[in-house]
N, C-alpha and C positions, 0 to 999 in steps of 0.2 A: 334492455329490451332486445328481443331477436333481431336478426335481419327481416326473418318475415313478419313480425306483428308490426316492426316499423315499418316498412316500406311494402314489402308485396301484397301482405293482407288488405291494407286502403285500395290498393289499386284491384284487385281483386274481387272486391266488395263493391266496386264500382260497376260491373257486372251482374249481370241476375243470379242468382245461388245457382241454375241449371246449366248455365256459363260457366262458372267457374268451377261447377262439377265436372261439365265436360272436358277444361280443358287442363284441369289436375290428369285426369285419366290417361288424356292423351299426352302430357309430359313425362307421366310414370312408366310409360311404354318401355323408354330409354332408358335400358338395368344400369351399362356403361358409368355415365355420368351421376347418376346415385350411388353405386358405388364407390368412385373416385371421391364424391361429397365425402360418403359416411368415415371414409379411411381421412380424409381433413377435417371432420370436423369430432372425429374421435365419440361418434354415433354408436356405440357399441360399449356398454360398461358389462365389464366379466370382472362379478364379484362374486364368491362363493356363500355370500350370506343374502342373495337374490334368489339362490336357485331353491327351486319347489319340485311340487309333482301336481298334477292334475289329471284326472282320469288315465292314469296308469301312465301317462306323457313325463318323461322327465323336461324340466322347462329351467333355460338359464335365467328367466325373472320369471314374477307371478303377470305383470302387463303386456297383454295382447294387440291386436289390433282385429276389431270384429269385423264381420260382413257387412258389406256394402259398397266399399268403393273398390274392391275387384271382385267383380260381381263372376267372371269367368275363370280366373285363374291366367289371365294375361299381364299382371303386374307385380307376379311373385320376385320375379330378379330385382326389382326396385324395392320393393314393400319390406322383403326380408330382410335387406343389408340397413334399417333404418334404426334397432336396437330394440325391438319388440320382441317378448321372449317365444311368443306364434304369432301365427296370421294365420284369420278364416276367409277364405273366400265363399264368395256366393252371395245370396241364394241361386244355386243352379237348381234350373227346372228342369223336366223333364223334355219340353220341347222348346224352341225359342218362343219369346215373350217380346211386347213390344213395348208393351208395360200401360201406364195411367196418361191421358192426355196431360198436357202439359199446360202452367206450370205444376212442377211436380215437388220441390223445394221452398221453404221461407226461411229465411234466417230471423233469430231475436238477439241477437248483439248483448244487449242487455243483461239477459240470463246464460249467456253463449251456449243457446239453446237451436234446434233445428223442429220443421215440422214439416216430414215428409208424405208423399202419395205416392211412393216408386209405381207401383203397382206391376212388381215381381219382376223389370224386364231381365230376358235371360236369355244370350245366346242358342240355351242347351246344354244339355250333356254331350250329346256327342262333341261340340263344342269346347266344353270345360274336360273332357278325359282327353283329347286331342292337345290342349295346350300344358294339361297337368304331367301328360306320359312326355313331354320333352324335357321338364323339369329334374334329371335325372337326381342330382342333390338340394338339397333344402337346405339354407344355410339357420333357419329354424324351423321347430315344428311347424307343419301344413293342417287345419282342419279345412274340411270340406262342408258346408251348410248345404242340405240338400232341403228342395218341396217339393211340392207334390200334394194333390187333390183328392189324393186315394191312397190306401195302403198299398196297393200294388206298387205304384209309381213311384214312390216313396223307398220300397224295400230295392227295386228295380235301381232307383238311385243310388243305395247305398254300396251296394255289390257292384257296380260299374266303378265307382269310385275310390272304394277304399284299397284298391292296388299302388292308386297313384298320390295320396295323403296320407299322412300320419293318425289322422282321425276323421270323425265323420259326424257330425250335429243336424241332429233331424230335427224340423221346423214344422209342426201339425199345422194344417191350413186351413181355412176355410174355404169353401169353393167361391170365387173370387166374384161372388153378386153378395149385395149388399142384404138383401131377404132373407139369404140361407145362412144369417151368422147369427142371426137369433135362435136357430135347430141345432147349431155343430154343437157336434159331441164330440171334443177332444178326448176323452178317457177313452170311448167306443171305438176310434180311429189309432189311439195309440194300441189300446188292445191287440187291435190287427196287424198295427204295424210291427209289434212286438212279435205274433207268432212266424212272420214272416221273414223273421230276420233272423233266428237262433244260432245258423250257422256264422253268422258275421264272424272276421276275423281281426276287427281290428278295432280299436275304443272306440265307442259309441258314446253320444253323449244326446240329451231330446233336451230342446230350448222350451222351457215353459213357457207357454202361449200368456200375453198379458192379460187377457182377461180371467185367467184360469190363478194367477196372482190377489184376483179379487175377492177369491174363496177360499177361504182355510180351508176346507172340507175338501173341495175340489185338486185343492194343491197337496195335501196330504194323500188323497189316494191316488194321485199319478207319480207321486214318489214311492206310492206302496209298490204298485208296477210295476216303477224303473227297477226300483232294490230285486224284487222278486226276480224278474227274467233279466238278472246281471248287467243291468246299463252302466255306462261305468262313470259318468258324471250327469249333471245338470245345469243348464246353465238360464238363469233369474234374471228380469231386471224389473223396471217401473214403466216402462214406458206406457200413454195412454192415448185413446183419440179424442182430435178436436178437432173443432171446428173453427173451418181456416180459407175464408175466403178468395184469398189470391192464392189457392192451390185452385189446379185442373179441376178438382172433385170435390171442390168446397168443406172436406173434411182430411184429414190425417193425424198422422200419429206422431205424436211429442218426442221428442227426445234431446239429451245434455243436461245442461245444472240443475234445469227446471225438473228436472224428475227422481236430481239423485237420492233425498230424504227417502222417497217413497219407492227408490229402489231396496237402498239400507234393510227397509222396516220388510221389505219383502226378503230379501236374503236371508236376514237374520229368521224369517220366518220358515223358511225353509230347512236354514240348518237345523232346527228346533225338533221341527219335523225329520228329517232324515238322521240326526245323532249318529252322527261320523257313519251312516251304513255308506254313504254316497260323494263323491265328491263335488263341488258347487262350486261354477262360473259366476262372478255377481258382475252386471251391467248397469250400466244408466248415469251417467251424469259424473263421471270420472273426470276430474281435469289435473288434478294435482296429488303430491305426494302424499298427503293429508288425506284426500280421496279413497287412495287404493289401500290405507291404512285402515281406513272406517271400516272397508268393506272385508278385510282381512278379519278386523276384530268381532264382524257383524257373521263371521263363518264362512267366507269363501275361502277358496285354495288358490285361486287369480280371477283375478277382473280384465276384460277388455271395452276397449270404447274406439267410438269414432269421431262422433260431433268435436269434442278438443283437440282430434287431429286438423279437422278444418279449421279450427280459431288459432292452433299454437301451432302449426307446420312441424317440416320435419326434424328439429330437434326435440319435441313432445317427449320420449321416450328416452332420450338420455337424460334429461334434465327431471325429467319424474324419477329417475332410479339416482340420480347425484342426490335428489331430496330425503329420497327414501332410505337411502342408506343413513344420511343425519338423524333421521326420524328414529330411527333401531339402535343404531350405533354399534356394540356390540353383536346383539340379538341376531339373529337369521329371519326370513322370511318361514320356511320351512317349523320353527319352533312358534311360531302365532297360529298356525293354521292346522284345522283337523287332520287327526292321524286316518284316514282315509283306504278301503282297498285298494291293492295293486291291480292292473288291467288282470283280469282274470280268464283272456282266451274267448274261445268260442263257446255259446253257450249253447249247451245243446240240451238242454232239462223238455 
């Protein structure tokens, strides 16, 4: 067992989730000593039968590390050097956000599951392109997770950003009152966001909204879309909301082991639907090698997670790819996974 499932996770856990969210963040500040770690503790596995493609990204594994816990792009010098093939930061908003009252976290141990209410807090852009333009090398690929309540802010986002990332993952939102999420039109807002972005220059990639997961139909023609006006990936999972008492807002959204089944059955439903035109992020409930393998055979080209970063610390990601590679043996990642187009430029149709 790790050092940290032994010893720091109990003590850690001893704290409120919102605790010990905070103050991961604020230890990750310090690139330095994470990287002194990852060079001792041989954090970084370079095997040629890891490496993949995803939305035109070349990736030295298909295992990410999603948005959430560098919500700004201020803990890229830590996060990169931990053996993750990227890291997305965000959600960057358009303006600062101060987010959902608190508590805003629950943990389920049990399922080593989480059930959050962030409720979007966010620096800012000008914020996130201030700390991303000092980032001069990436020691792996950078996606950037951008929102936004409108098409405007949304396209606004992506063009501020994509100078400073490798890529750019657009998150349709809903205007952040509980009333107006029974009206959004996610297809009517991606629409827009679609025409407003043709000039992009660099992969694009739109998170399918979870609820939008709940309809074939619905999830079918926003891949019509993406294909159509050249998005160049998608990225799926399961996540769902519940109702969660000791959150701020007495409701949030699931996420970890508890949701991966009904991640799987989503992914695979997509790939279904998209037939290699698109390439497919699968999330939800990853914690092991076995995990990213499902999701591999279910039709992704790479999975990212976070909840298992909080349960299995920072060795997560090497010890997922030491399992991984047993699990293939010969095999490649890149020969399980759809043959997929290459980033194909800006699109200007």
């Amino acid at each position: 067992m790790s050092l940290y499932r032994s010893v720091l996770r109990p003590l850690l856990f001893r704290l409120s989730p919102d605790a010990s969210h905070a103050l991961a963040r604020a230890a990750l500040q310090w690139g330095p000593p994470w990287q002194l770690l990852a060079a001792a503790q041989q954090l970084q596995v370079d095997d040629p039968r890891l490496r993949t493609r995803f939305a035109g990204l070349e990736l030295a594994s298909p295992l990410g590390l999603a948005a959430g816990l560098d919500k700004d792009g201020r803990l890229l010098a830590s996060l990169s050097c931990l053996g993750f093939g990227f890291v997305t930061v965000g959600s960057i908003m358009p303006e600062p956000r101060f987010g959902n009252p608190f508590p805003r976290l629950v943990r389920y141990p049990e399922t080593e599951s989480l059930a959050d209410s962030m409720g979007l807090p966010s620096k800012g852009r000008t914020y996130a392109v201030d700390c991303l333009s000092r980032m001069t090398q990436h020691q792996v690929p950078v996606i950037a997770n951008i929102g936004g309540f409108t098409a405007e802010a949304i396209a606004d986002g992506l063009f501020a950003l994509e100078p400073h990332v490798d890529a750019v993952e657009i998150s349709l939102m809903c205007p952040n009152v509980a009333e107006a999420r029974a009206q959004f039109d996610e297809l009517r807002l991606l629409a827009e966001v679609l025409d407003r972005i043709r000039s992009r220059r660099k992969p694009t990639i739109v998170r399918v909204p979870n609820d939008t997961t709940c309809s074939t139909d619905r999830m079918a023609e926003l891949i019509e879309r993406s294909v159509a006006a050249g998005i160049d990936g998608l990225k799926v999972g399961g996540g769902r909301r519940v109702g969660e008492p000791r959150l701020g807002t007495s409701q949030g959204t699931l996420h970890g082991g508890a949701i991966h089944e009904a991640a799987l059955q989503n992914v695979a439903t997509a790939a279904r639907l998209a037939a290699g035109r698109i390439s497919i992020k699968g999330n939800g409930g990853v914690r092991s090698a076995a995990g990213v393998l499902a999701m591999l055979k279910a039709g992704a080209c790479c999975v990212d997670l976070y909840s298992a970063f909080i349960y299995d610390g920072w060795t997560l990601a090497r010890d997922i790819h030491h399992d991984l590679l047993q699990l293939i043996g010969p095999s490649s990642v890149a020969s399980m996974t759809p043959r997929t187009p290459a980033f194909k430029g800006p699109h200007l149709a």
